[in-house]
N, C-alpha and C positions, 0 to 999 in steps of 0.2 A: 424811450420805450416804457410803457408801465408794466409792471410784472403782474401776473394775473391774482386776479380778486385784490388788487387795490388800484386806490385814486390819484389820478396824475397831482401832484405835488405845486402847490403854489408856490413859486420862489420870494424870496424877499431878497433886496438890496444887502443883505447882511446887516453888521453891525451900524454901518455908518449910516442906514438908515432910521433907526431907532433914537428916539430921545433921549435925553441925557435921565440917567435912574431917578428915578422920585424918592427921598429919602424923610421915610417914615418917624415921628418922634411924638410921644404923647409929652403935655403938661404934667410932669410928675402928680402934682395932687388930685388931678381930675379922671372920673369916668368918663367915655363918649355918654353923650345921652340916650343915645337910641339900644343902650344895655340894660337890659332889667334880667340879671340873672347873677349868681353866686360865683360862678366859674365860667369862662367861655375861652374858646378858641377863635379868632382872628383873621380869614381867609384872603388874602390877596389875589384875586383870579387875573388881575393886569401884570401882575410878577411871575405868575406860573406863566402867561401869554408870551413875555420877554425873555424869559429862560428858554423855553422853547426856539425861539428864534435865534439865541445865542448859541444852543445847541448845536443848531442846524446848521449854521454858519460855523461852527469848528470841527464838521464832519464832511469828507468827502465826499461831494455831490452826488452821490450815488448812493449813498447810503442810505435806505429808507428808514423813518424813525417810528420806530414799535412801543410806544405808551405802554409802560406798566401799571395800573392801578386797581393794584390786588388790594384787599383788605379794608374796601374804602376809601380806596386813593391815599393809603397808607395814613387816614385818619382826616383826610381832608373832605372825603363828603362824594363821591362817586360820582352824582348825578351832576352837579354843575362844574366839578373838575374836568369830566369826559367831555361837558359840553365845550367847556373853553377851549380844551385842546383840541376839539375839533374843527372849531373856528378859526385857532391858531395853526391849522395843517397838519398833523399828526398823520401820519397813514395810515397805521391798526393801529388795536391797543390786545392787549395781558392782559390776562385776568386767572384768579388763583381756582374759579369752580364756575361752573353754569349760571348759579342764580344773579353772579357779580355778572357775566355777558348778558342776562337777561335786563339788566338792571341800563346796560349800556346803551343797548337795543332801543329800550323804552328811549334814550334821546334820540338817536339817530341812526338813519340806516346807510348803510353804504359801504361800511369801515368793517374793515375785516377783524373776528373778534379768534383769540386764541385763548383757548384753554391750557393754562400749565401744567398744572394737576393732574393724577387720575380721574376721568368721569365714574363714575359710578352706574353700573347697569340701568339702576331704576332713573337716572338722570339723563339715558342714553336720548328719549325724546326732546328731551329741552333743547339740545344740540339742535336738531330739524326747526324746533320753533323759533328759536332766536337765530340760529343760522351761525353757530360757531363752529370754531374749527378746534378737533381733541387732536394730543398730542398722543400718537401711538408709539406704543412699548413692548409689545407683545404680539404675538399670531392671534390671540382670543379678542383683541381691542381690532383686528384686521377685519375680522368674522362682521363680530358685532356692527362695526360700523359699518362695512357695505353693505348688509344689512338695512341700515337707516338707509342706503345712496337708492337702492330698490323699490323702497317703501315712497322715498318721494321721486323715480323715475327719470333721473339722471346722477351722476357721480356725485359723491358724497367729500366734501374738501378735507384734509386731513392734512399733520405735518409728521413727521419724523422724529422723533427725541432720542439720541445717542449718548450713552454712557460715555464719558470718555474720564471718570472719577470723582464722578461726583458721589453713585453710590447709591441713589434715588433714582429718580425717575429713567426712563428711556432705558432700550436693548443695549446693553455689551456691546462696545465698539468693535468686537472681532465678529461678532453675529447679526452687524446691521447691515449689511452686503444681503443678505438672506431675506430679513424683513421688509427689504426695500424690494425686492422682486415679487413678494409675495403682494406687496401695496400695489406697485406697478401692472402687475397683471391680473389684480381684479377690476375688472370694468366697472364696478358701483363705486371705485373709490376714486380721486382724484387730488394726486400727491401735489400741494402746493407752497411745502417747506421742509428742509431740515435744517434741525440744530441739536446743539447741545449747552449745557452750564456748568459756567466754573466754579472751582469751589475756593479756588485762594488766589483772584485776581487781585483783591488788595495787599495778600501779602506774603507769594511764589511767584516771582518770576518764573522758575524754573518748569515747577509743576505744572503754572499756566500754559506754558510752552510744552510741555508734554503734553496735556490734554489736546492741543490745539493740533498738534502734528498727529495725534491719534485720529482726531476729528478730518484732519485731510487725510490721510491715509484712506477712512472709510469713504469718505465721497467718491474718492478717485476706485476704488473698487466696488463699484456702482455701474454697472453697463446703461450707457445711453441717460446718465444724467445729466440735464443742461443747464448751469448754475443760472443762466439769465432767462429761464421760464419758472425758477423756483426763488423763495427766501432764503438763505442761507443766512445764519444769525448764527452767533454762537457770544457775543459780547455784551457788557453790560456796562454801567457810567467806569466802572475801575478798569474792565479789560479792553477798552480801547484800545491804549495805548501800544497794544500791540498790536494791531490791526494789520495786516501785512496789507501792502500798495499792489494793486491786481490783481487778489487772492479772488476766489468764490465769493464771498462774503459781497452782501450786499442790502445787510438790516443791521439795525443793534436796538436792543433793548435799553431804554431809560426809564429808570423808576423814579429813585431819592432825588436824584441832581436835578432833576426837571421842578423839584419843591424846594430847593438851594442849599442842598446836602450835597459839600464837595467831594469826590473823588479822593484816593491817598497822592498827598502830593508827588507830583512827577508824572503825572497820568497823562495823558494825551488833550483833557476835557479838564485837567485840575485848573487849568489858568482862565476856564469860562467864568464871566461876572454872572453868576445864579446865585439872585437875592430870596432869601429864605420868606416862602410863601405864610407861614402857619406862625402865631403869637399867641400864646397862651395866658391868660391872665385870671384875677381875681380879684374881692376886696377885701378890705379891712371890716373884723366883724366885732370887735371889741380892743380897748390898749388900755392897759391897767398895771401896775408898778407891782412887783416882787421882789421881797427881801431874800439877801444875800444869805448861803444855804439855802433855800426854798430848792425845792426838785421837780421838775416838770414832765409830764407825760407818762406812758405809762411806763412800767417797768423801773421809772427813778432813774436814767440812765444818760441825765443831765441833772448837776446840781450848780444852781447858783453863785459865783465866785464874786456878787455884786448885787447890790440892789441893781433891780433891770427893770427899764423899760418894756414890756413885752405885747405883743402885737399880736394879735387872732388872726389866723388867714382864712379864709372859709373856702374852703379844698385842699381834695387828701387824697387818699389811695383810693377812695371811690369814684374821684375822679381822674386818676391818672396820674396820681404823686407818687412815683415809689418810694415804696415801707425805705429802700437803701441808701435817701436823702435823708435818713434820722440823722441829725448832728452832723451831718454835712455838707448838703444843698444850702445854696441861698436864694435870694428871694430880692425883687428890687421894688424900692420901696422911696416914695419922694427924689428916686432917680438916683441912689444909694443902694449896695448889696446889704443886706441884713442877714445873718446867719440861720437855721434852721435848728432851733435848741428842743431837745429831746426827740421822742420819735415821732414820726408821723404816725395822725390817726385816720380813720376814713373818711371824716367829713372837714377834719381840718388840721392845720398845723399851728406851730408859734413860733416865732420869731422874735431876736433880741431887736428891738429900737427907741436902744438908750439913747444914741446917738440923733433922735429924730423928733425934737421936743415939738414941732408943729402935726406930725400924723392923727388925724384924726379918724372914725368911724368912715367907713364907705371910699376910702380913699382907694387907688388904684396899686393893686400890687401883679406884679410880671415875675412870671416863672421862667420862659420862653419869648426874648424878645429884646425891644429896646426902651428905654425910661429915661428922658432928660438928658443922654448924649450916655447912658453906659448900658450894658446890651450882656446880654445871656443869651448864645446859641444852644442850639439843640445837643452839638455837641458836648457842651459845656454837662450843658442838663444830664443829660443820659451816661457822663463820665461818672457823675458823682453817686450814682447806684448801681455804677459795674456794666450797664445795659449798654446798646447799640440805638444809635436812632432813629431805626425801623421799628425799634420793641416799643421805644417810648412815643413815638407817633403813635402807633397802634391800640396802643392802651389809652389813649384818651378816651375817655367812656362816653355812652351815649347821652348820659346826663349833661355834659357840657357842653353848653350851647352853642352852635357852630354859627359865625358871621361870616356874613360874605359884603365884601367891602363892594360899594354900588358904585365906584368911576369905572368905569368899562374902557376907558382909553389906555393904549400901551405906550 
């Protein structure tokens, strides 16, 4: 059966269909040639294609799968992330506001688009023109929207968003029995999801499990809801693993993990092989010898304990380096980590490479990735300024140049 306003789902063979993973390695000292730029980012669209299908294949056949790419596809580039994914199967996709469904739209139609967010009144027509669906929280978002369902002369798609502790978005789980009769029985509108989100699926069992039992509680006090003419979502890559076996439930949200950002392990999806789509990189823009004492960057807040070797990297916090890798981020360098001495500045850093008597000008330096068999994941990256690696996807700025790698086969 396909549930209404989406597309019947292409199966694949699973895993043992898929070829064996292609394992990506640059020539320590070389650029690709086809880069002329200071800073770039690194797109794998046959990696996100494969994760997808591993996805899919570790989720109960029933489970439709809900694309999240909010923010840019979490820095990966919106327009031809949505495109692959849709070619790779995806049923809907997320998205955090209108102009990101708008942007969807522009590739393809068919795929049901949800809005997370609040819409905003004045965005209330984008909804009609791109054909998304808002997530209501209120009696004034109930108004509004049937509203639009009037204006274009049949029911207007909409989903449900329940509190159940998050604290944000969606009605109070004791007052969504109420909301839902008022959706139900207006004729311009047409309920075709509820959900809710967790807020500490990576790290409350317990709470998780409260939420979740709130979250059934309120469906089941619901007259005449029929979990297999609607979505019912409420998980994301972490809260899987609780997934109860014949529940309602019959979507899950994948954001990170579908770009090869694992789950906490133990998770349900922790043991999926999802090879991290995005490589960040840079070169070398100057190396030049400093005496021991010498102090580097600003503030003084590295001093020399050696004559050093020292390395220019050209990118910074303007592009996407956090200031909180001062003197402790590294950097791979001839396929070797090199350290990050003093602070980062906005258009570039420095690095010790004493160690590195061949590095010359323009050579290839990786912040995010791998280099001659040693590798810096995103985790790694984003541990060592405190951040999460939603924050530091995200911050990659639009200055850096996004490549998308041209083999199209998975």
């Amino acid at each position: 059966m396909t549930l209404p306003g989406l597309l019947p789902i292409p199966r694949t063979g699973g895993l043992k269909s898929l070829p064996r993973p292609r394992q990506w390695a640059y020539n320590p000292a070389t650029v690709p040639t086809n880069i002329n730029a200071r800073c770039w980012v690194e797109i794998d669209l046959a990696r996100l294609e494969r994760n997808l299908l591993r996805i899919r294949s570790a989720l109960p056949a029933h489970i439709r799968y809900v694309a999240v790419v909010k923010a840019d596809a979490y820095g990966h580039g919106l327009a031809p992330t949505a495109a692959r994914l849709m070619r790779a199967g995806a049923d809907a996709f997320a998205v955090a506001n209108v102009r990101e469904a708008a942007e969807i739209r522009e590739v393809g139609s068919g795929w049901p688009i949800l809005v997370l967010s609040a819409v905003l009144p004045q965005e209330d027509h984008m909804l009609l023109e791109y054909q998304a669906m808002p997530a209501v929280s209120c009696m004034d978002e109930v108004e509004r929207f049937a509203a639009l369902g009037r204006e274009q002369g049949r029911p207007f798609s909409v989903h449900l968003k329940i509190d159940t502790g998050m604290g944000r978005l969606g009605v109070w789980h004791e007052g969504a029995p109420a909301l839902y009769r008022a959706i139900v029985e207006e004729p311009a509108l047409r309920l075709d999801g509820v959900f809710t989100h967790f807020s500490s699926a990576d790290s409350s069992a317990d709470y998780t499990e409260l939420q979740r039992s709130r979250f059934l509680a309120a469906l089941e006090s619901m007259p005449g809801l029929d979990p297999s003419q609607l979505l019912i979502h409420a998980d994301n890559s972490a809260g899987i693993d609780s997934l109860p076996v014949g529940g309602p439930f019959n979507g899950v949200r994948v954001g990170l993990l579908q770009f090869g950002v694992l789950p906490y392990k133990g998770s349900l999806l922790s043991d999926v092989h999802a090879e991290p789509v995005l490589s960040l990189h840079s070169k070398v823009g100057l190396v030049k010898t400093l005496p021991e004492g010498a102090y580097v960057s600003y503030n003084r807040s590295c001093r020399l304990v050696r004559d050093t070797r020292v390395a220019l990297i050209c990118a910074g916090y303007g592009d996407g380096i956090p200031t909180g890798m001062s003197n402790r981020g590294q950097v791979l360098l001839c396929g070797r980590r090199c350290p990050i001495l003093g602070r980062v500045t906005m258009d570039q850093i420095i690095v010790d490479a004493t160690e590195l008597p061949d590095l010359e000008v323009g050579m290839l330096a990786t912040f995010i990735g791998e280099q001659g068999g040693e590798r810096i994941c995103v985790e790694e990256f984003s541990a060592w300024s405190g951040q999460i690696p939603w924050e530091c996807y995200t911050s990659i700025t639009k200055r850096v140049q996004r490549v998308y790698k041209a083999d199209t086969a998975i």
